[in-house]
N, CA and C atoms as a LAMMPS dump frame, in Angstrom:
ITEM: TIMESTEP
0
ITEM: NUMBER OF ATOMS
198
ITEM: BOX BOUNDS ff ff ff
-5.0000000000000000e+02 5.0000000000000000e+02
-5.0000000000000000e+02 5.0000000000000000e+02
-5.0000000000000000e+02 5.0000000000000000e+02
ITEM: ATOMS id mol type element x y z
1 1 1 N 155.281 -334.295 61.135
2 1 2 C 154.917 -334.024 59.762
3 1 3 C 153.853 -335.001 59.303
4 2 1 N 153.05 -334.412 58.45
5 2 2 C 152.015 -335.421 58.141
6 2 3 C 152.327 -336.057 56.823
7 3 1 N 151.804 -336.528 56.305
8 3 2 C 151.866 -337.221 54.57
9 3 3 C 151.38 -335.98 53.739
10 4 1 N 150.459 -335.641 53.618
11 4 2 C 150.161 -334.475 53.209
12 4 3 C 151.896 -333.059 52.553
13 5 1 N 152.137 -333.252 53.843
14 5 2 C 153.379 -331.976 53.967
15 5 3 C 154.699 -332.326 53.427
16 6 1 N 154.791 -334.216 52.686
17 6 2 C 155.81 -334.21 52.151
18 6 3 C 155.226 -334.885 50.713
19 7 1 N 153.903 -334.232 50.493
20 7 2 C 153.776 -334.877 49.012
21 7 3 C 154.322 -333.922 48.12
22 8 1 N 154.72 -334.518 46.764
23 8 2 C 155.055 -333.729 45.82
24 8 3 C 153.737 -332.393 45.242
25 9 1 N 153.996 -331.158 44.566
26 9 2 C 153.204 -331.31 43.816
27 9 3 C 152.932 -331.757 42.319
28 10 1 N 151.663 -332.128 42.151
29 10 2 C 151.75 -332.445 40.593
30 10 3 C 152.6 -331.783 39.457
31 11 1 N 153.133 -332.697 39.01
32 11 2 C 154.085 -332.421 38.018
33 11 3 C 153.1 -331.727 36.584
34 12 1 N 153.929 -330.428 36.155
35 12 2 C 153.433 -329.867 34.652
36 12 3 C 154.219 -330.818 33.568
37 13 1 N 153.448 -330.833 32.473
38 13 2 C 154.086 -331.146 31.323
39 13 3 C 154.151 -330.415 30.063
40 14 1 N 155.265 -329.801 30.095
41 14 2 C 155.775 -328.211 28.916
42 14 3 C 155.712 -329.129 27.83
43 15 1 N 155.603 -328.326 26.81
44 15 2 C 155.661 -328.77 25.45
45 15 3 C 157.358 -328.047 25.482
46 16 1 N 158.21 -329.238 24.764
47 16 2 C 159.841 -328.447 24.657
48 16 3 C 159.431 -327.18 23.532
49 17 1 N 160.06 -326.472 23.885
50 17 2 C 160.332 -324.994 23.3
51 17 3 C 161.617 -325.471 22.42
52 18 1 N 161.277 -324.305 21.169
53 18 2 C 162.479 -324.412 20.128
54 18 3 C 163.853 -323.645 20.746
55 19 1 N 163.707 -322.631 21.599
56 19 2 C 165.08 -322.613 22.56
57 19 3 C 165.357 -323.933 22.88
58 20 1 N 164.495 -324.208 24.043
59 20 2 C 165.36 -325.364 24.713
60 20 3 C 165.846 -326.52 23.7
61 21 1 N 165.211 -326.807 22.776
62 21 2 C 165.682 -328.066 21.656
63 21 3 C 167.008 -327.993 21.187
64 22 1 N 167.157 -326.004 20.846
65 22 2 C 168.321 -325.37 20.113
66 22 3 C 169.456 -325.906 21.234
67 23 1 N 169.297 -325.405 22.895
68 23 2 C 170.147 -325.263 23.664
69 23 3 C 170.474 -326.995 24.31
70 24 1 N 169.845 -327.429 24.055
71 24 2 C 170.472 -328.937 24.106
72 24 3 C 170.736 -329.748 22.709
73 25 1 N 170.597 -329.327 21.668
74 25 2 C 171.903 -329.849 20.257
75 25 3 C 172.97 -328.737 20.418
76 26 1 N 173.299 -327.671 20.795
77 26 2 C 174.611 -326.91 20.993
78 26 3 C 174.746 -327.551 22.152
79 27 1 N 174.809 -328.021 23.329
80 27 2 C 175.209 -328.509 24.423
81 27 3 C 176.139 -330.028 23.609
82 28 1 N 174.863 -330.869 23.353
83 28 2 C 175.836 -331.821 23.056
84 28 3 C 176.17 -332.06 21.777
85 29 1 N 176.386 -330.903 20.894
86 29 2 C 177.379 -330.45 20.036
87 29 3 C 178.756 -330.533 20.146
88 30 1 N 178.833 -329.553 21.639
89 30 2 C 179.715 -328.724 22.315
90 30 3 C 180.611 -330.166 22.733
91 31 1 N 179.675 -331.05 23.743
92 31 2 C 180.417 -332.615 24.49
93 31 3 C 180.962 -333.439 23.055
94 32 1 N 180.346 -333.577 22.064
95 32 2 C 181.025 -334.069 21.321
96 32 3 C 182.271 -333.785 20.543
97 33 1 N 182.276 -332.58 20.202
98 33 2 C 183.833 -331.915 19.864
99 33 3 C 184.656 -331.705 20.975
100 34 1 N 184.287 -331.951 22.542
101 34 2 C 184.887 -332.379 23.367
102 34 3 C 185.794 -333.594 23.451
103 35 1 N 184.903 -334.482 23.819
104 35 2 C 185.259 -335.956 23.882
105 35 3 C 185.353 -336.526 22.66
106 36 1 N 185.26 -336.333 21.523
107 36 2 C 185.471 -336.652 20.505
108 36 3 C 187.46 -337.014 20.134
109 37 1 N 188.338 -335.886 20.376
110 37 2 C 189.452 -335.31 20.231
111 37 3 C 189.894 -336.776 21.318
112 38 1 N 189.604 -336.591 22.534
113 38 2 C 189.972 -337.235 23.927
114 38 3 C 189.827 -338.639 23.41
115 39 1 N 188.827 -339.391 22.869
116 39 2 C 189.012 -340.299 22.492
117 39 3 C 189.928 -340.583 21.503
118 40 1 N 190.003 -339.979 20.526
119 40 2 C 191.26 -340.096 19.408
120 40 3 C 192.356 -340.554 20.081
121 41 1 N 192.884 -339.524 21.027
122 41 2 C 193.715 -339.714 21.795
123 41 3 C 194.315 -340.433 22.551
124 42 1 N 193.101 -340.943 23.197
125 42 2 C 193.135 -342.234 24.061
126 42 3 C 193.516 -343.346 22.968
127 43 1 N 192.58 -343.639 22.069
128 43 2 C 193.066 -344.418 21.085
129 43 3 C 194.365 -344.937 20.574
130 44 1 N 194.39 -343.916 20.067
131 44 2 C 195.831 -343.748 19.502
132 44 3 C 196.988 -344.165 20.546
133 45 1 N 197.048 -343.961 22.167
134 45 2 C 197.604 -344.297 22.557
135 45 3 C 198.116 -345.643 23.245
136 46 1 N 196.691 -346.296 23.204
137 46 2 C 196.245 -347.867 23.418
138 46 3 C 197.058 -348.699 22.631
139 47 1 N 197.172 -348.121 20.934
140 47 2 C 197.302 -348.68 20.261
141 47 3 C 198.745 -349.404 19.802
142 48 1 N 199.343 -350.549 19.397
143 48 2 C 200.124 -351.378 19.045
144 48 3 C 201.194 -349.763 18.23
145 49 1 N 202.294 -350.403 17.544
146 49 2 C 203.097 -349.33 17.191
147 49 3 C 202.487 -349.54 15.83
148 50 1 N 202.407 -351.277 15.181
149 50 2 C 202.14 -351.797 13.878
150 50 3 C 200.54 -351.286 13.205
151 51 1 N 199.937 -351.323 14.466
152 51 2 C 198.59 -350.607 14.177
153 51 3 C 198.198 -349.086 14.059
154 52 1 N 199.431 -348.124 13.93
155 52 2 C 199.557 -347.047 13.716
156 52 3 C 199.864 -347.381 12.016
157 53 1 N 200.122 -347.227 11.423
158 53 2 C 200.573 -347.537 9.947
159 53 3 C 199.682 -347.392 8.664
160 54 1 N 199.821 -346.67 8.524
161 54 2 C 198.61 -345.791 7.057
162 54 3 C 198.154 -347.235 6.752
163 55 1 N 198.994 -348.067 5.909
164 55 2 C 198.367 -349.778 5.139
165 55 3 C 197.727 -350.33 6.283
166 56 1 N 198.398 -350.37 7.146
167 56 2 C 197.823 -351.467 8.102
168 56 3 C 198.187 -353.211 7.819
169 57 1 N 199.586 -352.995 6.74
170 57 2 C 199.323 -354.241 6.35
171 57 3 C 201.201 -354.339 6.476
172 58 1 N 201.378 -355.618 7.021
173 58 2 C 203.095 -356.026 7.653
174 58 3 C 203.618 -355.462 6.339
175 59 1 N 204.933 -355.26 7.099
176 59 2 C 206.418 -354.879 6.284
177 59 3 C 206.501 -356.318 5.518
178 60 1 N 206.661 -355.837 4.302
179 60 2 C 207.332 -356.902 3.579
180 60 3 C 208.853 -357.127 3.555
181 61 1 N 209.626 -357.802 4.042
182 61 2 C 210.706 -357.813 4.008
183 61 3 C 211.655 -358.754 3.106
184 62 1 N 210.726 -359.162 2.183
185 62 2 C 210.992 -360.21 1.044
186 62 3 C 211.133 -358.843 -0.287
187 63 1 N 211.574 -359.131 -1.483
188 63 2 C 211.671 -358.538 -2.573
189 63 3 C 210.272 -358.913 -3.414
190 64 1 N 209.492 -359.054 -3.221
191 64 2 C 208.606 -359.659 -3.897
192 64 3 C 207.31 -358.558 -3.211
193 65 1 N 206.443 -358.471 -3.644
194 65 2 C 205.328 -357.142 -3.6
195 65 3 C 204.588 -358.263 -2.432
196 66 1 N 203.729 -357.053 -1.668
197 66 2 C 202.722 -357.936 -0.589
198 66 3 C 201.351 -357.731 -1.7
């Protein structure tokens, strides 16, 4: 084989088309309401029991307000 027979050819350069722009924000539209959920998930499961808790803020176990 010569050099010649494994050159590339020159590369075109497209102007992106409003399809293709459309079809890659619905693509990763699509990955984000994916992995979006999955992370929650993951999260949530990482997480402490105390760090689940609407306040986020310790049990008071005194009579007196936190």
């Amino acid at each position: 084989m010569t050099s010649s027979a494994l050159s590339l050819p020159p590369a075109r350069h497209r102007r992106p088309t409003l399809g293709r722009i459309a079809a890659w924000a619905a693509l990763l539209a699509m990955l984000s309401l994916t992995l979006l959920p999955l992370w929650m998930v993951i999260k949530t499961a990482l997480m402490q029991p105390a760090d689940c808790s609407p306040s986020r803020r310790p049990c008071c176990r005194s009579r007196r307000r936190c």
